[in-house]
Residue, then its C-alpha position, 0 to 999 in steps of 0.5 A: x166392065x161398068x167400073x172401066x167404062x166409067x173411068x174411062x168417061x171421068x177421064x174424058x170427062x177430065x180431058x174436055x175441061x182441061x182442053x176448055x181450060x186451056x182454050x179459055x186461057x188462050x182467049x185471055x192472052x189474046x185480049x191481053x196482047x191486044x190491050x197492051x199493043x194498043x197501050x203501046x201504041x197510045x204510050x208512043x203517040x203521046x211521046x210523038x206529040x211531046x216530042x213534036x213540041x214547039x220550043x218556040x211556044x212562050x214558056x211561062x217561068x214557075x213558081x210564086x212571082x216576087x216583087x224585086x227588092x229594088x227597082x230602076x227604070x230603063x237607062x238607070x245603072x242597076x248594080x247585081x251580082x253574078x255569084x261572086x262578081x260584081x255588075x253594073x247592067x244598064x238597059x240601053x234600047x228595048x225593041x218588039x220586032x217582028x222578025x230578026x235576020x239571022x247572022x249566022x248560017x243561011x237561015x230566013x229570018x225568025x219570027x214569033x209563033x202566031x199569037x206570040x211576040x219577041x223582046x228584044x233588050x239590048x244592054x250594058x255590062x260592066x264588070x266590077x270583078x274579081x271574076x269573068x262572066x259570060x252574059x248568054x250563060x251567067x246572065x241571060x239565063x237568070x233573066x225574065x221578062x215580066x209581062x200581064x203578072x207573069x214571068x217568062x226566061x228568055x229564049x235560049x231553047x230554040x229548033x236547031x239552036x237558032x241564034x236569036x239573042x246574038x244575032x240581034x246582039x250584034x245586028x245592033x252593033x253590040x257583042x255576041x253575048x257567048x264572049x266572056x267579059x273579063x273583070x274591068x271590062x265593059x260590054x254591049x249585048x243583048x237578051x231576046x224573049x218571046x211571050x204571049x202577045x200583048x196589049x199595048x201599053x203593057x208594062x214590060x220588066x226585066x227582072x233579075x230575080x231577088x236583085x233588080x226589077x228594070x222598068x223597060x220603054x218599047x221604042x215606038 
């Protein structure tokens, strides 16, 4: 009867640990779930705050900034090429405004995040050939704006895709630079920018990146 009643308390003795066993693993699960949601919710308000960023903020381009291997001055026929296609670019007025109407929609007029300011270049194209380009995509796209040592691509990435660049284009009297220029032809257009405020004085470049560095002259 002893050697039963022995066997009968390592058994219970047995039963107790597993059930502790248990418990405690339930225990574990239990910080482990808490943990992982509060990383979920962590992960998710990061996401929310990369999400809610402002495309507006000036974007300042990456990479080792260059000299330009030539340099002109603004109203000076600076050839480049586009790929293939031969160009003639010619900077006609540049121009910090404070807001610009916009021409397409009911929209108010844009204006720079605080503490930031707009470029606006207007230019001429003329194209040499053999192909035709599309300035807001062939051409505005490689442009940068060099200001204080630094580089900035012009503001294509906008909330709602606020049209910026052509409506400054054509509030200028030029042409909506989403139309193609075919060879042997000869547009006016425009390229918009927003960096960081400067000082004035500041000396602005347009720069086609490894072709032509262009002296720009705010109007007063």
């Amino acid at each position: 009867m002893s050697d039963l009643r022995g066997i009968k308390t390592a058994l219970a003795g047995v039963a107790l640990l597993a059930v502790l066993a248990v418990a405690g693993c339930g225990s574990s699960g239990e910080d482990t779930t808490a943990v992982s949601t509060a990383d979920t919710t962590a992960a998710a308000n990061r996401e929310g705050k990369k999400g809610n960023h402002d495309p507006c903020t000036p974007r300042r381009q990456p990479g080792k900034i260059e000299d330009p291997p030539r340099r002109r001055e603004q109203g000076e026929q600076a050839p480049i090429e586009v790929g293939k296609t031969k160009l003639t670019l010619k900077v006609e007025r540049t121009a910090l405004p404070d807001s610009i109407p916009i021409r397409f929609g009911e929209r108010p007029p844009f204006k720079a995040p605080q503490g930031s300011m707009l470029v606006a270049v207007t230019y001429s194209l003329a194209n040499d050939g053999p192909d035709s380009v599309k300035p807001s995509e062939n051409l505005n796209s490689q442009l940068l704006l060099r200001a204080s040592g630094k580089q900035y691509p012009y503001a294509a990435e906008l909330p709602c895709g606020i049209p910026i660049t052509a409506s400054w284009a054509l509030d200028k009297g030029g042409e909506n630079p989403a139309l193609p220029v075919e060879p042997g032809g000869e547009a006016t257009t425009a390229v918009v920018f927003i960096v960081p405020k400067q000082e004035p004085e500041t000396r602005l470049s347009l720069v086609v990146p490894g072709q032509v560095g262009i002296g720009l002259q705010p109007a007063a």
